[in-house]
N, C-alpha and C positions, 0 to 999 in steps of 0.2 A: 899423501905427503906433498907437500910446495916445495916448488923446485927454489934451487939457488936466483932463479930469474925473479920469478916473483917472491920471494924475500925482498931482493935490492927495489925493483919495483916497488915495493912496499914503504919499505924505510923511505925511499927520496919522496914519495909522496907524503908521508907521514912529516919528514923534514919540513917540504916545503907549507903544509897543513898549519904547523906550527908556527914557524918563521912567518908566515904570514896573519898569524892570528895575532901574534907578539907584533908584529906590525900593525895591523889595526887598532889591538887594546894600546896603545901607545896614542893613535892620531886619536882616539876615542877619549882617550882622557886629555888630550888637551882640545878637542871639541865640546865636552862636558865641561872644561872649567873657561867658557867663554873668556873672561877678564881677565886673566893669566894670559890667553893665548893670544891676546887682544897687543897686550905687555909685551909679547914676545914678538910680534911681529915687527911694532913698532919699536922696536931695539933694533933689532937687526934691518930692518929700513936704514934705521939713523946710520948702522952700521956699512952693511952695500949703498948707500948712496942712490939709493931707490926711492926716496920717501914718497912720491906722490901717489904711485901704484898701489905701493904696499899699506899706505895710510890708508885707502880707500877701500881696502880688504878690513884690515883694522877698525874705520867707521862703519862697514857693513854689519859687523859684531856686535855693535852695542843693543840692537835689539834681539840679538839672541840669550835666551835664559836658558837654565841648565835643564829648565822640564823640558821646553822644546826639544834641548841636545837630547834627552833621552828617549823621547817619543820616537826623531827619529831615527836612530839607533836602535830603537824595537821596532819598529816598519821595515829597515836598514837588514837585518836579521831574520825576522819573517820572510824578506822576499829571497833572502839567500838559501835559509832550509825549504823555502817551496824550489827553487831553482835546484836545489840537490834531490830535492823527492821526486822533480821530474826525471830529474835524468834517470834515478834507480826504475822507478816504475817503467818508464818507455823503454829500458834498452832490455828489463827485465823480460816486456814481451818478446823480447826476439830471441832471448838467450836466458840461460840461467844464469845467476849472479848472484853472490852474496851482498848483505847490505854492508859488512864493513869495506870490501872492495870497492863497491859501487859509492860508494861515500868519498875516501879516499879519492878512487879516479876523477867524480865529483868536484871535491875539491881541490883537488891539484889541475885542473881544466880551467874552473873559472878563476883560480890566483893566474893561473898562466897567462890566459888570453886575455886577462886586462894589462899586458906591458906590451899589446902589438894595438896601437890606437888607430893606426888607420887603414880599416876593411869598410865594407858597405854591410853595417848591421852583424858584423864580425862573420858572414857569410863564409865557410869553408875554412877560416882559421879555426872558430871553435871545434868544427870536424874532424880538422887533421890532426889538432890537440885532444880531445879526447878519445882518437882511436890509436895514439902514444899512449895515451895512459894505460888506457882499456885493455888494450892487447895486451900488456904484458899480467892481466889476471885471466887468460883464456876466453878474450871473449871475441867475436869473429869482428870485424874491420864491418862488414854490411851492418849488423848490429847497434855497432855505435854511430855508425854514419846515420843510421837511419832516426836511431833515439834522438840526436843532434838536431838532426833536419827539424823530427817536430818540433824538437824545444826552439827552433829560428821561426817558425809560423805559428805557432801560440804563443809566443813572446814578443815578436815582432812583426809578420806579416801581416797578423788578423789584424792586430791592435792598430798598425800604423793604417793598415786599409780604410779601417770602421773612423778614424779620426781624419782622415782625408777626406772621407764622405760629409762631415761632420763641416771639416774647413771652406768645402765647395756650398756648402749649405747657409752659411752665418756671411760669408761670403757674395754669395746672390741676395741674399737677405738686406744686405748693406748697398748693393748697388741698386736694387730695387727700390730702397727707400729715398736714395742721393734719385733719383731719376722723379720722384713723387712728388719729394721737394724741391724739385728743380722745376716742376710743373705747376706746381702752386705760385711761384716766386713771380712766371713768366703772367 
C-alpha cells in the first residue's frame, strides 16, 4: 500500500508534469504558427517600446515554416523521451523502480532544473533535484545520484570532450594553412 508521502509526492509531480506540458503545447503552437507569432511579437514591440530587439526576433521568423516548426518539435520530443528512458534504465540499475514513478520523477526533474540557468552543465543541481524527487518513491539518494551522474557524461562530458578534440583539430587545420599561405605569399 503507498504511503500518504508518496501519494502527495505523486500528485505535485503529476501537477507540475502537466502544468508544464500545458506550457509547452502553448509556446508550441505559437511556434507552429510562425506568422501569427511573427504578429504578435511585433505588437507588443510596438507596445513595450522595444521595437529594434524584438523586430529582429520578428525578422528571424520569416524563414521559418510550420514543417520546419514541427520537425523540430519531433527531435524536441524524441530527445526528451530518451532523457526520461535514461534516467528509468540507469537508476533502475541500482534500485528497483517502477516505470510510472521513474517517469514522473523523470519529469518533474527536468521541468524543474530548467528555472535554475546558471550551473556548469547543470552539474549537481540535476542531482539534488532528482534525488527530491526520487526519494519520496523509495528510492535510495546513491541511486539517483548515481543514474544522474551518468546521464551528465553521456550527455554532456563525452559529447563536449569528442567535440573539443574536433575544435582543436579544424583549428590546427586553419592555422596550418594561414602559415602555407603565408609562405607562398613571402
Amino acid at each position: 500500500m503507498m504511503s500518504d508521502v508518496t501519494l502527495l509526492c505523486e500528485f505535485y509531480a503529476s501537477a507540475i508534469l502537466i502544468s508544464g506540458s500545458i506550457f509547452l503545447l502553448v509556446l508550441w503552437v505559437l511556434v507552429l504558427n510562425p506568422p501569427r507569432l511573427r504578429k504578435w511579437i511585433q505588437h507588443w514591440a510596438m507596445k513595450k517600446g522595444t521595437a529594434s530587439r524584438l523586430h529582429s526576433i520578428a525578422y528571424a521568423l520569416d524563414g521559418l515554416k510550420t514543417h520546419d516548426s514541427l520537425v523540430m518539435m519531433g527531435i524536441s520530443l524524441v530527445w526528451v523521451f530518451v532523457i526520461y528512458f535514461q534516467y528509468h534504465v540507469l537508476i533502475a540499475i541500482f534500485t528497483d523502480l517502477s516505470i510510472k514513478s521513474s517517469l514522473l520523477s523523470a519529469s518533474a526533474t527536468q521541468f524543474t532544473k530548467t528555472f535554475i540557468p546558471i550551473t556548469f552543465g547543470e552539474l549537481g543541481v540535476r542531482e539534488g533535484i532528482a534525488i527530491f524527487f526520487y526519494q519520496h518513491f523509495g528510492v535510495s539518494e546513491g541511486a539517483v545520484f548515481n543514474g544522474s551522474l551518468l546521464i551528465f557524461f553521456f550527455n554532456f562530458l563525452i559529447p563536449s570532450l569528442t567535440g573539443l578534440y574536433f575544435l582543436f583539430q579544424i583549428r590546427e587545420r586553419r592555422n596550418g594553412k594561414r602559415r602555407t599561405d603565408r609562405g607562398k605569399s613571402e
